[in-house]
C-alpha positions as CSV (number, residue, x, y, z in Angstrom):
1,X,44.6,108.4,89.1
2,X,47.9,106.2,88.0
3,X,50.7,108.7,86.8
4,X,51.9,107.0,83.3
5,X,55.2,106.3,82.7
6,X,57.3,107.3,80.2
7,X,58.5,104.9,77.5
8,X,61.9,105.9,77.2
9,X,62.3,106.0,80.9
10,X,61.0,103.0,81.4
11,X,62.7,101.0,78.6
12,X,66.7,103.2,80.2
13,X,65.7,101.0,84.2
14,X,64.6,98.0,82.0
15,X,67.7,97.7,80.0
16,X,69.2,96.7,83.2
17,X,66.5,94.0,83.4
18,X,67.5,90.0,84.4
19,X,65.1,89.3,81.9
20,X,66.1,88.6,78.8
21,X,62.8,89.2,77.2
22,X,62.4,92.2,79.1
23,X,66.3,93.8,77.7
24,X,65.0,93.2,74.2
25,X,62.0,95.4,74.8
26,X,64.2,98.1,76.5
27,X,66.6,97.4,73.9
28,X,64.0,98.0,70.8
29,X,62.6,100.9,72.4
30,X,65.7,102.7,73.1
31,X,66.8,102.5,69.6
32,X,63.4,103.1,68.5
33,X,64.0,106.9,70.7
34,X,67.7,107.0,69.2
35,X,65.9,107.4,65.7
36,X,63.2,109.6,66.5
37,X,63.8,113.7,65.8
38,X,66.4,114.8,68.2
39,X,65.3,116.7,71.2
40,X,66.7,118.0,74.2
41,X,64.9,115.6,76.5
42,X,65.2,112.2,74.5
43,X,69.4,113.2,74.5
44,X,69.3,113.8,78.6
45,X,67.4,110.1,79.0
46,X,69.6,108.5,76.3
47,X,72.6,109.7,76.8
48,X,72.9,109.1,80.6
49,X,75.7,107.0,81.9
50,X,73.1,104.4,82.9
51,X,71.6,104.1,80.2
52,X,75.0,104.0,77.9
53,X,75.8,101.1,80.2
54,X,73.2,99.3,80.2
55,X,73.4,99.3,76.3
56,X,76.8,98.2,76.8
57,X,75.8,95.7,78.3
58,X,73.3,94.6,75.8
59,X,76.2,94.7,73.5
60,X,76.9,90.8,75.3
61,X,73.7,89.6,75.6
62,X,72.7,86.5,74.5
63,X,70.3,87.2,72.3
64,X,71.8,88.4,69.5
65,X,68.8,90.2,68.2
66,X,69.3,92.4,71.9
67,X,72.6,93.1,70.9
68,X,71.6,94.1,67.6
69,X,69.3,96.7,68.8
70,X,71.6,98.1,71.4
71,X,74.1,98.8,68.8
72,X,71.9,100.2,66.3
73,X,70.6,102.6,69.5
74,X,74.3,103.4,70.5
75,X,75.1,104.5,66.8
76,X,72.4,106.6,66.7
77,X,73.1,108.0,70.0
78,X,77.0,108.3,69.1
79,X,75.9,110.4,66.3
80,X,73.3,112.9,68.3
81,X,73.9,112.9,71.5
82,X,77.1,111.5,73.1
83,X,80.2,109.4,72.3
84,X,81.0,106.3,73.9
85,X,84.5,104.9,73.0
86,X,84.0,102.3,76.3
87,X,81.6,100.8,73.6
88,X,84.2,99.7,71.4
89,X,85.8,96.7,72.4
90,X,82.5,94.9,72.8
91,X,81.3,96.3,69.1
92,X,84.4,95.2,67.5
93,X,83.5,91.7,69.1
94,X,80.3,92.1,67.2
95,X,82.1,92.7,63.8
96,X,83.3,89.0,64.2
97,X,79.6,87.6,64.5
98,X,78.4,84.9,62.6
99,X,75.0,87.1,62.0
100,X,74.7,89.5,58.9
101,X,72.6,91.5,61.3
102,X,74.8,91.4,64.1
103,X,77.9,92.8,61.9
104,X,75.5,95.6,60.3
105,X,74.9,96.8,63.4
106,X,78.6,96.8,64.9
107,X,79.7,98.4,61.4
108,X,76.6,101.3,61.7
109,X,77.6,102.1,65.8
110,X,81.6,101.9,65.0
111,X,81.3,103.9,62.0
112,X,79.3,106.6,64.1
113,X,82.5,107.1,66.6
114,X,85.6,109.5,66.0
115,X,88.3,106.8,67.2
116,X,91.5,106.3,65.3
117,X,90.5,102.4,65.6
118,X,87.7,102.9,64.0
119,X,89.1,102.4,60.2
120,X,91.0,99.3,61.4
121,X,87.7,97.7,62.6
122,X,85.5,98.1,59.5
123,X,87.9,97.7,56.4
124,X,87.7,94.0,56.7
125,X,84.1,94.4,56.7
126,X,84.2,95.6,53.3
127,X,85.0,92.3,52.2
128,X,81.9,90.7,53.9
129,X,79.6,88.1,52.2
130,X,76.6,90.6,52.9
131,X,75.8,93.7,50.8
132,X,74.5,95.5,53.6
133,X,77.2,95.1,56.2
134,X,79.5,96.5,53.1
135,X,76.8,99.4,52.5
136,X,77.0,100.3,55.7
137,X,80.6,100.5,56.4
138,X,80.8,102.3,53.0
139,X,78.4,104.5,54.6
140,X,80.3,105.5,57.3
141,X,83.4,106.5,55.2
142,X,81.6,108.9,53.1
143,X,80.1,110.4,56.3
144,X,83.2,110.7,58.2
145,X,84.2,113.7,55.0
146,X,87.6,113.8,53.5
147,X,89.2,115.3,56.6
148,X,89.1,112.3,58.9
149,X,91.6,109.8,56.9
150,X,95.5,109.2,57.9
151,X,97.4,108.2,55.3
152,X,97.3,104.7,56.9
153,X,93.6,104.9,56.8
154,X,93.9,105.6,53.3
155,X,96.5,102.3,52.7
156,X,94.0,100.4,54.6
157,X,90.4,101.6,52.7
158,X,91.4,102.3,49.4
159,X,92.7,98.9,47.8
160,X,89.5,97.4,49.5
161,X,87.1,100.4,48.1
162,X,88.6,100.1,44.7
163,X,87.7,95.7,44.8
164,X,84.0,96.9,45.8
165,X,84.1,99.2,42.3
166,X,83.7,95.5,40.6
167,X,81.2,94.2,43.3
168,X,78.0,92.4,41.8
169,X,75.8,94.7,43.2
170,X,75.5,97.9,41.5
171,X,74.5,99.8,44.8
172,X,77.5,98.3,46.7
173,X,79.4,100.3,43.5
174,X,77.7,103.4,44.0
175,X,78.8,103.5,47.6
176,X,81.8,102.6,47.6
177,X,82.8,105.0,44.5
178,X,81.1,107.6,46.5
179,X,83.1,106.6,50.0
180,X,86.5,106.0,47.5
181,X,86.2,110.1,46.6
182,X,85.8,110.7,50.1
183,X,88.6,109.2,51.0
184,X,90.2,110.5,48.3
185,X,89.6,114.1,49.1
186,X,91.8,114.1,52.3
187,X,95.1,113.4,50.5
């Protein structure tokens, strides 16, 4: 009898794949695992070095809808399992993409790191032509709590939270009144 292989397994060697079809796969999967309940098992597979790298990798891929997925999976992953900083220059690359999609992603994995960068890379973000990219970064303020903003961070989010107060979009508002007070509270 064939011994069946194991999704996540299979999708951490394929991520390493020439193929670009076949790094999309891995890439979907993995992220698809990064979302699922967390569990002891899942973290071990997902936050291997090999598999980290491999995602890092994605990060430069030239699909862009590989990229995407590898940097939803890694923000997930940052939040649950293990940090990655070595992600970071490649994901601040992605901020600068020409793809809503691409920039939500960056936004959702940077936001999900405790780096002193971090602030620098999404506040310009906040002025993005895309609701979500600015939901998201908004996002990641309010869950980063009052205690993880520097004065400087403050300087830096606040003017840009209080222009989102007057945004078109009345959930843009909410968030970013509700990221504002965050921000707020660490004065």
């Amino acid at each position: 009898m064939p011994s069946q292989t194991n999704p996540l397994e299979d999708a951490a060697k394929k991520i390493h794949s020439p193929s670009s079809a076949e790094r999309l796969a891995a890439s979907k999967v993995l992220m698809k695992q990064a979302y699922q309940e967390t569990d002891k098992s899942r973290g071990e597979v997902l936050g291997r070095s090999d598999t980290l790298s491999g995602l890092r990798r994605a990060l430069s891929d030239e699909n862009p809808a590989t990229a995407e997925a590898a940097a939803l999976a890694l923000g997930e992953i940052f939040l649950r399992y293990r940090k990655d900083k070595s992600a970071l220059p490649d994901l601040a690359r992605l901020t600068q993409s020409g793809r809503a999609k691409t920039r939500y992603a960056a936004a959702v994995a940077i936001g999900a790191l405790d780096d002193p960068q971090r602030w620098e890379l999404l506040a310009p973000l906040l002025e993005d032509r895309n609701d979500e990219v600015k939901q998201a970064v908004c996002g990641a303020v309010g869950d980063a709590g009052g205690k993880a903003f520097k004065a400087s961070d403050r300087e830096l989010l606040v003017p840009k939270l209080e222009a989102l107060k007057r945004d078109g979009n009345p959930e843009v508002v909410e968030m970013a009144r509700s990221a504002l007070r965050c921000v707020q509270k660490s004065r």
